[in-house]
N, C-alpha and C positions, 0 to 999 in steps of 0.2 A: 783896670789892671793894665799896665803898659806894655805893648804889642813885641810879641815875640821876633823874631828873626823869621821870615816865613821860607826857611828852606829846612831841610833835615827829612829825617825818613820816614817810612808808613806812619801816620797816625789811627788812633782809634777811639772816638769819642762814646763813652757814657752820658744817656741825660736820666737825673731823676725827678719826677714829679711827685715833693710830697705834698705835705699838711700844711707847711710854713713857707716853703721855699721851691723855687728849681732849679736846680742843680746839675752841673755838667762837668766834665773831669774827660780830660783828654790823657793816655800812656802811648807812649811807642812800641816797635816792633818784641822790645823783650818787658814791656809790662814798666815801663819806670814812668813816673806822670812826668808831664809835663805841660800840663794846663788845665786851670781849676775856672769856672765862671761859676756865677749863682746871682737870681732874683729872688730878693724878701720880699714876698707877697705887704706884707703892714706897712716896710718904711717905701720901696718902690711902686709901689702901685696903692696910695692911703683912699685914694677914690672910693675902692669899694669896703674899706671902713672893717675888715677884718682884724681878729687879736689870734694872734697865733695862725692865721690863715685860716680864719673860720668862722660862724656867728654861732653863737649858741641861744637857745630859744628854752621855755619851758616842756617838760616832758622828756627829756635828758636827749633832744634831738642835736643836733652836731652840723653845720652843714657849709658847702664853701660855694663860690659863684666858678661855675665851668665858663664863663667870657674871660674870669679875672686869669684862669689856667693860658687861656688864648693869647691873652695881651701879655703874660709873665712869658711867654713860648716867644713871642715876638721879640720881647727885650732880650733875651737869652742867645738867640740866633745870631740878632743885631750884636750883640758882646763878641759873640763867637767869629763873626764875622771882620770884626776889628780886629781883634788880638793876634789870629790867628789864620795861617796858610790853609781853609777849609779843601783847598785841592788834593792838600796830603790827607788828608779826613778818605782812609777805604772803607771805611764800617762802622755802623749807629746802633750800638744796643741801647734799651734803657729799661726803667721801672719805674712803677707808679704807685700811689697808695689806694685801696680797697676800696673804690668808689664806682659810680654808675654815672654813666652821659644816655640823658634821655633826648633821643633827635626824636624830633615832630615829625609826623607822618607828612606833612605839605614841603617842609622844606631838607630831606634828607640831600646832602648836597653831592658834588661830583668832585671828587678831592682831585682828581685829575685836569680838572679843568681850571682851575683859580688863577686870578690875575696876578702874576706877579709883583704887581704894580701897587696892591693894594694888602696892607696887612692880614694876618690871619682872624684878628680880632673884629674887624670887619666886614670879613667873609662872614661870621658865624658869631651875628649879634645874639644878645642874652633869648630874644626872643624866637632862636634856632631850636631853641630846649622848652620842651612842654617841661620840663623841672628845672629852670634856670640855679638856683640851688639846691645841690643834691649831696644826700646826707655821705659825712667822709666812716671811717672805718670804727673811730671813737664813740659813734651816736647807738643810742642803746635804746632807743623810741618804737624800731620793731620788735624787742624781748616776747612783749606776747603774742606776735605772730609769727615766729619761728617756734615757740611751746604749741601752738595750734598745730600748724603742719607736724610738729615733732608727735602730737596725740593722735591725730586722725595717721600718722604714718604708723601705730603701733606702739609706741614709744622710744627713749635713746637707743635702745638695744636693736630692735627692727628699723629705726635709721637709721645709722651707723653700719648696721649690715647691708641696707640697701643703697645707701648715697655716700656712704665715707665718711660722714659726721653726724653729729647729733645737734641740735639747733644750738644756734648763735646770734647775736644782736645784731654781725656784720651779716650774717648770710644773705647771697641776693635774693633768693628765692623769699625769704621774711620783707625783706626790703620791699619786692615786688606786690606783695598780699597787704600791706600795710597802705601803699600808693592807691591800691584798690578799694580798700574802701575805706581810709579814713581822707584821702583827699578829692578835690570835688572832682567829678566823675570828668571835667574835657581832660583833664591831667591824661586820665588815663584813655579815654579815647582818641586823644591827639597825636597818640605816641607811634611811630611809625619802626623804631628800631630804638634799641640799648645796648651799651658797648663798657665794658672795663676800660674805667683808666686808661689801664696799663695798653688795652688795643685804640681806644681813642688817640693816646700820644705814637703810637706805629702808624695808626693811620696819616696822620697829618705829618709824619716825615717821610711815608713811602708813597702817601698819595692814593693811597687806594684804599677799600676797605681793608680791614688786615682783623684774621680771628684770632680770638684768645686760643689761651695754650691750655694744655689738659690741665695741668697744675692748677690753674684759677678756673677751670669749668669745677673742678673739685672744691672750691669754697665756696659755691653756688648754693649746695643745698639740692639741688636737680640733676646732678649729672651723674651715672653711675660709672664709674672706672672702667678700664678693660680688665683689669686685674680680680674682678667681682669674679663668682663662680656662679650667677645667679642671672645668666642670660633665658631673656624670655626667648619662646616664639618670634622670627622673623630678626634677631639677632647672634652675629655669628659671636663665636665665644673668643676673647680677648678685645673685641672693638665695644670700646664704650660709646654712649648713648645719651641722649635727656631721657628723665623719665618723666612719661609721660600722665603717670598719676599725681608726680609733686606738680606738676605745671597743671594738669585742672584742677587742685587744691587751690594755686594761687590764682588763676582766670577765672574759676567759681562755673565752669562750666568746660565739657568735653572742647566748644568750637574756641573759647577763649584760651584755651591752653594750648590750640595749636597757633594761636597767633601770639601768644608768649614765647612759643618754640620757635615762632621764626624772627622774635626778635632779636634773639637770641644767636641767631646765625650758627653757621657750623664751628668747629671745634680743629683747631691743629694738635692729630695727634702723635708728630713726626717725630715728639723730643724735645726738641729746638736746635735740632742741628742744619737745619736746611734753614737759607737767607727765607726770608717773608717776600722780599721783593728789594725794589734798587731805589735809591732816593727820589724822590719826587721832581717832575718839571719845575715845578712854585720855585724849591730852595735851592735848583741848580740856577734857575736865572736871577734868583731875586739875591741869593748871599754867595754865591760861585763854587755850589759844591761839586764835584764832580759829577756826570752823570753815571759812570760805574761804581760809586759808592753804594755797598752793600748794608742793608739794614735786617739785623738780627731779630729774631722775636724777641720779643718785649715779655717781659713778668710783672711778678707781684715787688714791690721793694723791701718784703721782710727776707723775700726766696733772693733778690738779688744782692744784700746785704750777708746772708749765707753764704752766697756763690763766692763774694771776697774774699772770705777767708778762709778757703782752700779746706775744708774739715776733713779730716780723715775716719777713717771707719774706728768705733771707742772714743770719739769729741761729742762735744756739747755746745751747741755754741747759746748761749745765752746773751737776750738782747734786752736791757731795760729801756722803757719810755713809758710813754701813754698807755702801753700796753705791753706787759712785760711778757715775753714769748723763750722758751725753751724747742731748739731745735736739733735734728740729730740725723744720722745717715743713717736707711730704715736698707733692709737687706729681701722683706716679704710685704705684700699687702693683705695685712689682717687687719680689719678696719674694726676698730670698737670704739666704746662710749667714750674710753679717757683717754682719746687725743684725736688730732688730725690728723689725714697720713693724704701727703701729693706727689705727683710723681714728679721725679727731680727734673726742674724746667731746664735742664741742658743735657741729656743725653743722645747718642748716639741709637736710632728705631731699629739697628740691627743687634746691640750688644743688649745682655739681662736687664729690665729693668731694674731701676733704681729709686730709691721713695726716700721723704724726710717725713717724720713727724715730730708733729707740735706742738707746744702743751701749752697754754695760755693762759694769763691772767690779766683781764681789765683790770685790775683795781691797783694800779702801779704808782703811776707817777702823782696821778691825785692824792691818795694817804700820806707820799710819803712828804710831798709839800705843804698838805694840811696840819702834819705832825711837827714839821719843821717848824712853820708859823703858831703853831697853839703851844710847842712847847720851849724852843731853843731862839728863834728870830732871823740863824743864822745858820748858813752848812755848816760851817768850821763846826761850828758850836755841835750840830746835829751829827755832824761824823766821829766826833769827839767821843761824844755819850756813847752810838752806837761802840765805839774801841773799849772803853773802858768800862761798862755794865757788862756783869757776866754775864756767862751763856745761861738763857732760861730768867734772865734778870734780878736773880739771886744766886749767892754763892752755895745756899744751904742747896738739900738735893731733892727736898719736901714740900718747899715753899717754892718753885716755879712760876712762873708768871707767863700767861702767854695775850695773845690779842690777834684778834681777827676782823678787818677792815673791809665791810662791802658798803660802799658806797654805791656801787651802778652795779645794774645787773650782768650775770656771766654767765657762761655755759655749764654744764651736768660735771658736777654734781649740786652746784652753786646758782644754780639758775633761778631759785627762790629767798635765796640769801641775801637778805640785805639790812646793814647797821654795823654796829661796831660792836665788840663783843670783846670783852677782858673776864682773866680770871685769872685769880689766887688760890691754892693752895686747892686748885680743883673744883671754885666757888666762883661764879657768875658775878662780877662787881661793876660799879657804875666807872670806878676808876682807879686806878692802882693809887697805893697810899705815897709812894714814893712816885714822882711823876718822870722823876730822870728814867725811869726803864722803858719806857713808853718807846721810843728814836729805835733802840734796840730790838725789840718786843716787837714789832712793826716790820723790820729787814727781816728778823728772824721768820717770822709767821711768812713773810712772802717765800724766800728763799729754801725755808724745811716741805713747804706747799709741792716746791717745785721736786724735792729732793723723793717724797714719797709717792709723788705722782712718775718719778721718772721709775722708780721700783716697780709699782705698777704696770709700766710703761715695759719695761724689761720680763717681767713673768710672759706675756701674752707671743714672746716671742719674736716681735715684729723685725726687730733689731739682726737681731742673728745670733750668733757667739758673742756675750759682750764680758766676758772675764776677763780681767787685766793679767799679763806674764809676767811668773813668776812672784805672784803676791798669794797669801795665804791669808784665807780670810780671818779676823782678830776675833776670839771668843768672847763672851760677856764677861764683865769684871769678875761676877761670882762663881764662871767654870773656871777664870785664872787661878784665882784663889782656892780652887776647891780642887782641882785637877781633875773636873768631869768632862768626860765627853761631849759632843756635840749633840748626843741622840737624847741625851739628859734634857737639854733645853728646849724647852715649850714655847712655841711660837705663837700657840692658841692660846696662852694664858696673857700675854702682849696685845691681841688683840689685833695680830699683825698679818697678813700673809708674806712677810718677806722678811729677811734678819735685820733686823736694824744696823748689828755690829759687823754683818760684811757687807764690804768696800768694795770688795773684787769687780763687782757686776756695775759699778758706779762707775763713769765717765775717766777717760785717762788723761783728761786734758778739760779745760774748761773757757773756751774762747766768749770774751766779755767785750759787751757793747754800751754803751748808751752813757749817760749822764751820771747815774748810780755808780758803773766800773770806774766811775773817775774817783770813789771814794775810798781812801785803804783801808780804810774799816767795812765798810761794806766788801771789798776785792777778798781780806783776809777773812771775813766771815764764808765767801762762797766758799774760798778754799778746805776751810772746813768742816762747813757740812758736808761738804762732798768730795771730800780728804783728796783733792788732785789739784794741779797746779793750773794757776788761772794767768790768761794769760789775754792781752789786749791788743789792737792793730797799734803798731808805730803813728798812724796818722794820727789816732784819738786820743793817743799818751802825750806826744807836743802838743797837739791842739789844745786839750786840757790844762797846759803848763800856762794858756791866755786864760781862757775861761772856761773852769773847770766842772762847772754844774748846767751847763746846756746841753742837750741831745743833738742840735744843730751845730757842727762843724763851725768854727770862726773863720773868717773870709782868709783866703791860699789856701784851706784844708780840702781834704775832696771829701765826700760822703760817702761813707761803703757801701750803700746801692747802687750811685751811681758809677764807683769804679768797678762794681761786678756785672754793669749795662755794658763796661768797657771790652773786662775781661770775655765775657760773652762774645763780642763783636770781635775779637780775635781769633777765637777758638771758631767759629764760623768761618770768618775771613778764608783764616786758612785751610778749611776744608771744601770752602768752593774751590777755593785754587790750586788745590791737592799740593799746598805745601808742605807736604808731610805731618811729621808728628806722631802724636799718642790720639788715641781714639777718644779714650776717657778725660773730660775736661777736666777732672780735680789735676789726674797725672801730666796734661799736656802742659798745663800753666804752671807748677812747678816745674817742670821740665826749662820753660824758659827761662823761670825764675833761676833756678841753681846753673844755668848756663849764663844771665847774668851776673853772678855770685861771683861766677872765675873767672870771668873777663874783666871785673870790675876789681878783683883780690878782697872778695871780701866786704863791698861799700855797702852800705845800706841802701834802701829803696829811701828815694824823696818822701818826706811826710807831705811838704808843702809848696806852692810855687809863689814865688810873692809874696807868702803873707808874712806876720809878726813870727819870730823865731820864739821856739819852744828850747826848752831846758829839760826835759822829759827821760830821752834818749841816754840812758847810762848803763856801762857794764853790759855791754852788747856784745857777741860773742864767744867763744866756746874758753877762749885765755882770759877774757875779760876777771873785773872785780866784783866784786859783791853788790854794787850797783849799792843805790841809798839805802841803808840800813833804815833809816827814819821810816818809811811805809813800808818794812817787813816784817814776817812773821805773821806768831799768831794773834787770833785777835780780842784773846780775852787778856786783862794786866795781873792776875794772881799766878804763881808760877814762871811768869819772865821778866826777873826784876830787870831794872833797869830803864828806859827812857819810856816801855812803853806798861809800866806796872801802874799806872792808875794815878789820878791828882793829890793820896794823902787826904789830908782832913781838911783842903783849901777849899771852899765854896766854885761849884760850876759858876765861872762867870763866861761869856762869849759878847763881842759887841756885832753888829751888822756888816757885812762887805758886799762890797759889789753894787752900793745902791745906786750910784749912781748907771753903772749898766743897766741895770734895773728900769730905771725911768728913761734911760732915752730907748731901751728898746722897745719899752710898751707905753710910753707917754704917760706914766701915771704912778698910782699910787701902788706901794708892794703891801704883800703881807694881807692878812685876813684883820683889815683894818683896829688891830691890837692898839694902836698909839705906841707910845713908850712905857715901857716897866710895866707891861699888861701881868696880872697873875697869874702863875703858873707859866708865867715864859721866863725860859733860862736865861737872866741877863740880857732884857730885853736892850738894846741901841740904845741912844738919846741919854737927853738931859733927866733929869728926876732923881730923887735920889734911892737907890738901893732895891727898888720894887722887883718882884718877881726872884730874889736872890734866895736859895734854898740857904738852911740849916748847917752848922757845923761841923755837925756828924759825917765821916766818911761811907759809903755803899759797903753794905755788911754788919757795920757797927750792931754790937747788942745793944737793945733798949728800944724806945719808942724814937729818940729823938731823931734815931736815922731816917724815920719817917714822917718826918716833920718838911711843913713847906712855910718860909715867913715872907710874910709883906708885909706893907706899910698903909698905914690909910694914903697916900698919893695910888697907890696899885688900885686901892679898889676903887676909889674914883675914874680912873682910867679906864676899868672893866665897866664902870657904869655907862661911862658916855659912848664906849667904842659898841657897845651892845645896843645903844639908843642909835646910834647911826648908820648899824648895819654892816656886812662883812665884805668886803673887797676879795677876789679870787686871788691866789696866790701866781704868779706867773712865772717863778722862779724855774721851773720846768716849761715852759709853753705851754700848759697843759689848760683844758676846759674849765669854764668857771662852773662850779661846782656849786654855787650859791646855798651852802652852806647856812642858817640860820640857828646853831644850837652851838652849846659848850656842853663840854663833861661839867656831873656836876662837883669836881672838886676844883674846877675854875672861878667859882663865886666863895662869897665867903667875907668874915669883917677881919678887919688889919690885927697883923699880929707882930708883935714889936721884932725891931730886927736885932738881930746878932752883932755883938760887935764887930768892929771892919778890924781889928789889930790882925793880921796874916797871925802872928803866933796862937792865937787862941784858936784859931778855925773860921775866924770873921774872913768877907767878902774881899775880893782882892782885884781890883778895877783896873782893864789896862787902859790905859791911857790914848793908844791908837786903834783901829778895827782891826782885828788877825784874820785876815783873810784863808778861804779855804786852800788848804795844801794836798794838791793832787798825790797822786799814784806816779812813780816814774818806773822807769823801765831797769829791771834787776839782772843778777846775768844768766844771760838767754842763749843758747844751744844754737849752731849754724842753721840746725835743721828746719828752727822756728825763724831766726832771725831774717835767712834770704828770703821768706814769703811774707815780710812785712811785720811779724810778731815780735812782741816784748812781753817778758813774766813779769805780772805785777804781782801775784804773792805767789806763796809756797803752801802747802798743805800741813797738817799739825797733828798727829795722830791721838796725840791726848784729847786735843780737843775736837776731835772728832768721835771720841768714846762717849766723851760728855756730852755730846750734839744727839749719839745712838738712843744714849738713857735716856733724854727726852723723847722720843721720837713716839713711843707708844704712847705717852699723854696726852703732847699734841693729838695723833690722829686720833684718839676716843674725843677732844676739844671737840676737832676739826668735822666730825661727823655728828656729834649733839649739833653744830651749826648748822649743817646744808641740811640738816633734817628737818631743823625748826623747833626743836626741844628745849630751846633757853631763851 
């Protein structure tokens, strides 16, 4: 990137270390960026032969090389270093992804002492780490040794009361027991200290050791809050602790659990308001940083992807990827089975604590790129379906359709769950007869998951007051109609402990991240089930205007964890130096923001610096216009005619885009090695004629044929040889190879004549070029959202959030025959 002007005012750099990349993002004194860098682990550093920044192995492990984190740290610095005046650089926060650095007990180094002279990857070759690859946050290989500790601890309910959660694939503490004895025993006797990520990267910019923050001793699995009411002997009450029972669970003995504990190091539990320490000698001499640059504690990068986007008490902020996570500002600590709860890694140790909880689902990005590739070939195609299939993927109110995707294992209640799981008309089937519902039937199941676990989530209290002002919550269809009261309706007959039909207690806002918000059928679905407006960062709405279905930021964009590494390093900054301000980081950083609002009359925050210009950015403003009508509204096509009322009786066709990004980002082939015109994919790309093209009939249609799917013998040839040769991982998300070896079985099958092509009949209708996917732009958005960086990408729909209600009790009776194991 071509080197800035290196004069102008305080700077404050963000770095993130994720999965794929590292990531740094520089703002100035009132938050506006002004410098983006980033290293791709696969195309800059191919040596170590990662896809997505990661190897995957058998036994669903996940794991990435910590030398390769070291040498991306190197290139990153060295970037920072050209571009950029690093003397204006006062302050380094960042975040990192959910990982462990295992140091060898013979060579635990002296971060203080390092030659300038010599890179960091150098200092601390592979063979630094008795676990030179160590598993990232995706890897689900400890499942049964976090159910171990979760049984010997009591069960969910007694660990979740004692530690904050109930077992998880990431937990370290499973991670630790797993190391013990399924690898060979010098692993684990050579290990002299272990460190998160997030404090291995603080370490190696402050130079010193540096400890995790409460926040992340909380998704250990071992650590008990201060906020527990359940202090032993020999602890005082409000100061949290290791416990000392989950550590000789995972050491297998009293004396090996205290040498866990002192791997473990202590715990900062100041907030994160106090610096960690000042930059390091190594980066003052080797890249010119200052030596009074202040370096903020370092977190997790789901908590510092939250931090960005400023949430307020009633948001949700919702993050799809690999791992699709629901976050929230928690007001008490009640720790139970169905969720997470940490304490917010930037608070002030004198004001009330403050907590977020979590609600998560592994089984994200993998389904919905499996679904893509077995059923559409294409987003366009997959966001399409999702728009136009009704809610429930029937328009009758009888015949519902739902499906539930466990691929890898997950946490309680789901932690035995695993396959794929569809059903009709309240009937367990191998496959839906119509296969266009599937795309739908997939977001839906993620999405209502989330919608009743956050009801859940809200009864337990954790939250606080969560009723929206001035809304009255909507009756069931049959007290409108009937004019009964409220006391009339039976909640125990639903099978519910919560109303399905009020809203009040659901989220006032719905702040959306990741690769999925880039879709307005998927945007317009969240808004509905959870009838509030959703709304996305400015950065991820242009960025998306280049490429529109990756979770990694396209080069000039910043990442929202690493510009809340940044944010953080501000809100610090300025309390060493008793620059004033608000106490509370949500309030301080709006404070600056709306102080850059009117200095500026109004300008927007930078999405990008350098990079490709987005189109995204429309109807911004509180006078603005309607912004694109094209991705708003709701997101079912019955009831709003018009552009977005469904295709008529014209055959789903889609052809493939983006392939070429495709192969140069991952060298290879896309798709779950389908070929062309695979069966059962919608309009698969390529040459061939007509395979994979459904029936006539429109969605709805009386009769059989609506459920009809045709090919052609070229189709099932296709399916023959692509199944003899085996499946290729989808990478369209970055996501794990999934090695996958099975089809539904309404994928096989002998050729069955096709349909005429004449468009007038309902025959197949081929375009002629790829239609690529058409993001989400920004609609018109309120000052209040717009100066802290937000754009509305949809609006809420209260019809169709009636219609979402009456599902809701089917679902959850679906949804618990699953995690039970009864189908």
């Amino acid at each position: 990137m071509p080197a800035l002007p290196k004069t102008g005012p305080s700077l404050f750099l963000g770095i993130e270390l994720g999965v794929d990349q590292l990531r740094a993002s520089i703002v100035d004194e009132s938050l506006e960026l002004v410098g983006v860098e980033c290293v791709d682990f696969d195309s800059e550093l191919p040596e170590y032969k990662t896809q997505g920044g990661i190897f995957t192995t058998p036994g669903e492990a996940y794991t990435t090389p910590v030398e390769m984190w070291l040498k991306g740290l190197d290139a990153l610095l060295e970037k920072l270093h050209r571009n950029y005046d690093v003397t204006k650089i006062k302050a380094i926060g960042g975040a990192a992804q959910h990982a462990l650095v295992w140091w060898k007990s013979t060579t635990v180094p002296s971060f203080s002492s390092l030659d300038p002279h010599v890179p960091l990857h150098s200092h601390f070759p592979a063979h630094t780490f008795s676990l030179p690859s160590t598993p990232v946050a995706q890897d689900t290989s400890s499942q049964t040794h976090g159910l171990t500790i979760e049984s010997l601890l009591g069960g969910p309910d007694h660990m979740a009361a004692r530690v904050g959660s109930c077992a998880n694939p990431s937990m370290v503490a499973a991670q630790l027991l797993r190391v013990r004895e399924m690898w060979p025993q010098d692993v684990w006797a050579r290990t002299g200290r272990i460190q998160l990520a997030s404090a291995f990267l603080a370490s190696l910019i402050a130079g010193k050791w540096t400890s995790m923050g409460e926040a992340e001793a909380c998704a250990t699995g071992a650590w008990v809050h201060g906020g527990s009411h359940n202090a032993p002997p020999g602890h005082q009450p409000g100061q949290g602790y290791w416990d000392e029972g989950v550590l000789d669970i995972v050491g297998g003995s009293r004396e090996e659990g205290r040498r866990v504990r002192g791997w473990l190091g202590d715990v900062d539990v100041s907030g994160g308001s106090r610096k960690a320490g000042n930059v390091s000698r190594y980066l003052v001499e080797r890249y010119g940083f200052d030596p009074e640059t202040i370096v903020a504690p370092f977190t997790s990068d789901f908590l510092s992807s939250y931090l960005s986007q400023l949430p307020s008490a009633g948001d949700a902020v919702l993050s799809f990827g690999p791992i699709d996570t629901l976050l929230a500002p928690a007001q008490h600590y009640i720790p139970t089975r169905l969720y997470n709860l940490f304490p917010h890694p930037a608070q002030d140790a004198t004001e009330k604590r403050k907590y977020i909880a979590v609600i998560n689902n592994r089984n994200a990005d993998v389904p919905r790129a499996l679904v893509r590739d077995m059923y559409t070939k294409s987003w366009s195609a997959f966001d399409r379906l999702v728009a136009i299939v009704p809610p429930g993927g029937s328009i009758g109110l009888d015949d519902k359709l739902f499906s539930f995707w466990h691929l890898q294992p997950d946490s309680y209640p789901f932690a035995r769950a695993k396959g794929i799981y569809r059903f009709e008309t309240g009937i367990k089937v191998s496959e839906f007869r119509d296969l266009r519902a599937n795309p739908r039937c997939l977001v839906e199941s993620q999405v209502l998951s989330f919608r009743v676990k956050w009801s859940r989530l809200i009864a337990t209290g954790v939250l606080g007051s969560m009723r929206k002002a001035n809304v009255s919550p909507t009756p069931p269809p049959s007290l409108q109609a009937t004019g009964g009261g409220r006391s009339t309706y039976s909640l125990s007959s639903l099978g519910l402990s919560f109303d399905p039909y009020d809203h009040t207690p659901l989220p006032t806002r719905i702040l959306a991240t990741g690769a999925a918000a880039n879709f307005p059928s998927v945007a317009n679905l969240v808004g509905d089930i959870f009838n509030a407006p959703v709304f996305g960062p400015l950065t991820q709405i242009d960025s998306a205007q280049i490429v529109p279905h990756r979770n990694a930021p396209v080069p000039g964009y910043p990442s929202r964890a690493a510009l809340g590494g940044a944010y953080v390093a501000r809100w610090v900054w300025s309390r060493e130096w008793n620059a004033g301000g608000l106490g509370v980081f949500e309030d301080e950083m709006k404070r600056l923001l709306g102080k850059r609002w009117v200095a500026t009359g109004g300008a927007l925050l930078r999405s990008n610096v350098n990079g490709a210009s987005g189109v995204g950015v429309v109807g911004l403003g509180a006078g603005a216009g309607g912004g694109s009508g094209a991705n708003s509204g709701t997101s079912t096509p019955y009831g709003h005619p018009g552009s977005r009322s469904g295709l008529g009786n014209t055959v789903f066709v889609e052809e493939e885009e983006d392939e070429e990004l495709e192969r140069e980002r991952n060298g290879g082939r896309l798709g779950l090695g389908f070929g062309n015109n695979h069966p059962g994919v919608i309009g698969g790309g390529g040459g061939g004629g007509g395979g994979g093209v459904y029936g006539a009939a429109s969605f709805g249609d009386a009769g059989q044929h609506s459920r009809m799917r045709t090919q052609t013998g070229s189709t099932a040839d296709t399916f023959s040889s692509s199944t003899s040769s085996g499946i290729a991982p989808s990478s369209a998300y970055t996501t794990p190879d999934i090695n996958l070896g099975v089809f539904p079985p309404g994928l096989s099958g002998g050729a069955i004549p096709p349909p005429s092509s004449s468009p007038s009949n309902g025959g197949a209708i081929t375009p002629t070029t790829p239609t690529p996917l058409t993001p989400v732009v920004a609609l018109a958005t309120g000052d209040s959202e717009a100066q802290v960086g937000l754009g509305k990408v949809a609006e809420p729909d209260l019809d169709a959030f009636m219609t979402y209600a009456a599902i809701v009790p089917e679902y959850s009776r679906l949804e618990t025959m699953v995690m039970k194991g009864i189908v």
